[in-house]
N, C-alpha and C positions, 0 to 999 in steps of 0.2 A: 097277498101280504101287503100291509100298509107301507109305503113308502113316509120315511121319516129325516127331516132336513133340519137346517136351518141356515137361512142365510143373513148378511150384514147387505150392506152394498156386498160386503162381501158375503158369504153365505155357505152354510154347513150345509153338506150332502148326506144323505143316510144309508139312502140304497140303490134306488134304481138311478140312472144317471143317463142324460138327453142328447141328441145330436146338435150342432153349430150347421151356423150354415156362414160363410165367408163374405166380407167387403173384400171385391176382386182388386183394388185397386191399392189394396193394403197388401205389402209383402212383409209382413210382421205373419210369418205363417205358423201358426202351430196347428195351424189346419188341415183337412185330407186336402190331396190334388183337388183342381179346378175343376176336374170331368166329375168328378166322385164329384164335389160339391155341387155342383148342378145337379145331378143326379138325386141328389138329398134336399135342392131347394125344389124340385119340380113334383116330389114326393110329400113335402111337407103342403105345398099348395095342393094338391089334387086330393089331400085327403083334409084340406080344410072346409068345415061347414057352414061357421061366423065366427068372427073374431068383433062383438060386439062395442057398443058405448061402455059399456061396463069392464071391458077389457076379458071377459071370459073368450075362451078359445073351446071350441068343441070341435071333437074330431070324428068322421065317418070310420065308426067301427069295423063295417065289412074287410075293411085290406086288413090280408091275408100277412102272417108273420114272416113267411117268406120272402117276400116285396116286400117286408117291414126292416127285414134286415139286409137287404141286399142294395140297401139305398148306403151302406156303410165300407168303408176301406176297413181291411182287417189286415193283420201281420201274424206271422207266427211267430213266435218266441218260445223258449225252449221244448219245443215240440206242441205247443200249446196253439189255439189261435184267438186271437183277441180283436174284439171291433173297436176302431178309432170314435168317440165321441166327447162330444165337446169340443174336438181340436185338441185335446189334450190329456187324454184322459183315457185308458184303453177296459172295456165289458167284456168280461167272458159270456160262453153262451146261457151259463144258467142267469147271470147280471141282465142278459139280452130279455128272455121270458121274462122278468119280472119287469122290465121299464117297459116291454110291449104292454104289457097289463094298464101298468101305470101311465103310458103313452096317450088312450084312449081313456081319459076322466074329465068329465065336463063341466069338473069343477076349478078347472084348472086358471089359475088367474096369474093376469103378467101386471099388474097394477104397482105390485109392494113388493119387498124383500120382506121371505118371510123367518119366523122362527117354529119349526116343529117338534115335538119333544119325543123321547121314546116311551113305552106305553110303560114305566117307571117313571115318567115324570122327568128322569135327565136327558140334559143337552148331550145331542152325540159331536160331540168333540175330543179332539187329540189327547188320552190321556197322558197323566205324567209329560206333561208340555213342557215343563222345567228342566228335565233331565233325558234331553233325545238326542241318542248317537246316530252315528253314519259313518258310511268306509266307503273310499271311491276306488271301485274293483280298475288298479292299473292295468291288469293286464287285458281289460276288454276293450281297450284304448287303441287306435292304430297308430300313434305316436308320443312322445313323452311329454310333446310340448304340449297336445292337445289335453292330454291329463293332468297336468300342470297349471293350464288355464283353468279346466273346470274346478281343481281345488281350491284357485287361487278365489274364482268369482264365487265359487259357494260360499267358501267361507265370508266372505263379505254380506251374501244376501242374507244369509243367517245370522250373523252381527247385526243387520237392521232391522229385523224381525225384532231378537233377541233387545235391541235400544226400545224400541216402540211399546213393547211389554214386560220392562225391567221384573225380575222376581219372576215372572210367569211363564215364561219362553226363553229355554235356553237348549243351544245347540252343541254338540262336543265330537269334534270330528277324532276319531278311533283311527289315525292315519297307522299305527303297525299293523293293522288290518289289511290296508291297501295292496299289501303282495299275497296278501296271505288266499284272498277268497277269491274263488274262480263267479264268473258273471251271473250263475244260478243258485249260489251257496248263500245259505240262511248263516247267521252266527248266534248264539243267543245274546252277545252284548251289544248288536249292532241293533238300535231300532229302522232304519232303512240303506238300503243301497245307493248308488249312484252307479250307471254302467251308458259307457258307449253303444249304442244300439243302431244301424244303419235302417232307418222305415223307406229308404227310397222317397225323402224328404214327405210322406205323409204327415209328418209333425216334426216340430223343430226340439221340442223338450217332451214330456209325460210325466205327469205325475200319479197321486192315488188320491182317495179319500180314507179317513181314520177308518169308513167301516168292511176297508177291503179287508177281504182275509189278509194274516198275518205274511205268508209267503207272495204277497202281490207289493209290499208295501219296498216298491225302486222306483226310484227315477232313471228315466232312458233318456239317453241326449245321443239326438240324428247328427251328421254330419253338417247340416243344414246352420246347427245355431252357430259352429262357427263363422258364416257367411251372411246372418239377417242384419239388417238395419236396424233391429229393435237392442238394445244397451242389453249387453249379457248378462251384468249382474240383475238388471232388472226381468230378462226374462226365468232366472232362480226366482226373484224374490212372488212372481207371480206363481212359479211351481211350488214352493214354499208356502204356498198358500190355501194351496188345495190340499198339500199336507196335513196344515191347521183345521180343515176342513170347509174352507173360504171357499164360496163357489163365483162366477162371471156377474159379472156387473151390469152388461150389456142386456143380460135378459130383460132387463124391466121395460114398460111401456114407454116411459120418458125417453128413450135410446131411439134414434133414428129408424126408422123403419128398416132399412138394409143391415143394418144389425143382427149378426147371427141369432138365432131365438131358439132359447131349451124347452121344453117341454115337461113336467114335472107336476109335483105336487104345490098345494097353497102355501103362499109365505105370507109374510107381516114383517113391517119396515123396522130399522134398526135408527139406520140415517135415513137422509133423504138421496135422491139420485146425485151422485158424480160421475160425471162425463171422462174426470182424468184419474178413474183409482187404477190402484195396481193391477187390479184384476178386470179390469177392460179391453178390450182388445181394440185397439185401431180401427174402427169402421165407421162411415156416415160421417165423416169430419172429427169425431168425438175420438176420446184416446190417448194415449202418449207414447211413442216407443221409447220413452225412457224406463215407463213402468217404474215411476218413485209413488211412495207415499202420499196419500194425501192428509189434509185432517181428518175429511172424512174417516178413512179408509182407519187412522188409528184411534176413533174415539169407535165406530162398531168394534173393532178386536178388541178395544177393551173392557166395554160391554160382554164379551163372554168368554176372553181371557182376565177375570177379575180377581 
């Protein structure tokens, strides 16, 4: 099946979705553990063949999907189990087969941020962006303040979101909700969740993309982001973002080498490369754990929030 994107700097996701690999020196973690990350940088090296002038990456077919997914931390969630990619971002195993597929394409280029359409011709992005609720399940909370906090910084990353793309992006938090839904429960008025989730700090937040199934589409927040360096509302407004369908920043060529690197289908640019957008991670010097806006970062969203 074709894998179908699109990114800005920041950048829409469609289907199959890539592993990170960590700047150790960055504790801006939304990333697996350090063992697990080695593990996944030493895996991405030994199944590399060139990563040319041209900027193509080709990958040695032979590894086996087994060593393709064991290079990945996984959690289970409600009886479910899920592989960590990206740093933030959780595959089931059918998601896992289809980015193995897509893993190994030698047309794979890290040059540009691209745009890819669905075989209809539309952008897969967030619908109905103007009108998206949310409930932050209290009782998956192991304190009041802790829930308290996350309402309070959501609501703000969502407000900046929401200023950046007047008309286009608005967020409506469904707080009588809050007691009402237990950590697994769908509602039909709520378009996503928010829930306490403990990963054993393999990630600091989680998000989705628009083309997850409907019952994937929560945010998990580890125990972890109450204690990062990186500004809380700003690590929302980076999840926030993958909501919109925004993918990492860092993938492109321009990004420091030590730069976690995705793996994926071809893009085409929007902007040019930012070193400080929201959806950059900390690595190679490049970054900000502020994670604010930049210009960049709001002339691409408005590009396909129009």
């Amino acid at each position: 099946m074709k894998t179908f994107l699109i990114t800005f700097t920041l950048a829409i996701l469609c289907h199959a979705c890539a592993q990170e690999k960590k700047d150790k020196a960055s504790d801006l973690v939304y990333l697996n553990s350090s063992a697990n990350l080695d593990k996944q940088n030493e895996f991405y090296q030994d199944s590399l063949i060139e990563f040319d002038d041209s900027n193509k990456v080709y990958f040695d077919q032979s590894i086996g999907f087994d060593r393709f997914i064991n290079r990945y931390d996984t959690v289970i969630i409600d009886q479910e189990i899920f592989f960590i990619v990206q740093g933030d971002l959780l595959l089931d195993m059918d998601e896992m087969v289809d980015y193995y597929s897509t893993y190994f394409n030698d047309t794979t280029q890290y040059e540009k941020l691209v745009i890819d359409v669905l075989p209809d011709g539309k952008i897969n992005k967030m619908p109905n962006a103007d009108q998206l609720t949310y409930a932050v399940v209290r009782s998956s909370f192991p304190s009041e303040n802790e829930y308290k906090s996350v309402v309070r910084y959501m609501a703000e990353a969502t407000r900046n979101w929401s200023d950046i793309l007047p008309e286009k992006v608005a967020f409506k938090h469904l707080s009588y909700l809050d007691d009402q839904l237990r950590p697994s429960q769908q509602h039909p008025d709520v378009t996503f969740t928010i829930r306490h989730y403990n990963s054993g700090g393999k990630f600091v937040a989680a998000a989705f993309f628009p083309h997850y199934s409907k019952y994937r589409w929560k945010v998990r927040i580890d125990p972890s982001y109450y204690t990062t360096r990186a500004d809380k509302v700003g690590v929302l407004r980076h999840e926030i973002g993958h909501i919109l369908g925004f993918r990492h920043e860092h993938i492109r060529a321009e990004a420091p080498i030590d730069c976690p690197r995705e793996d994926d289908t071809t893009f085409d640019p929007l902007t040019s490369y930012d070193k400080v957008s929201v959806m950059h991670y900390p690595c190679g010097g490049f970054g900000d754990l502020n994670l604010a806006f930049t210009e960049k970062d709001i002339k691409g969203s408005r590009l396909i929030y129009n």
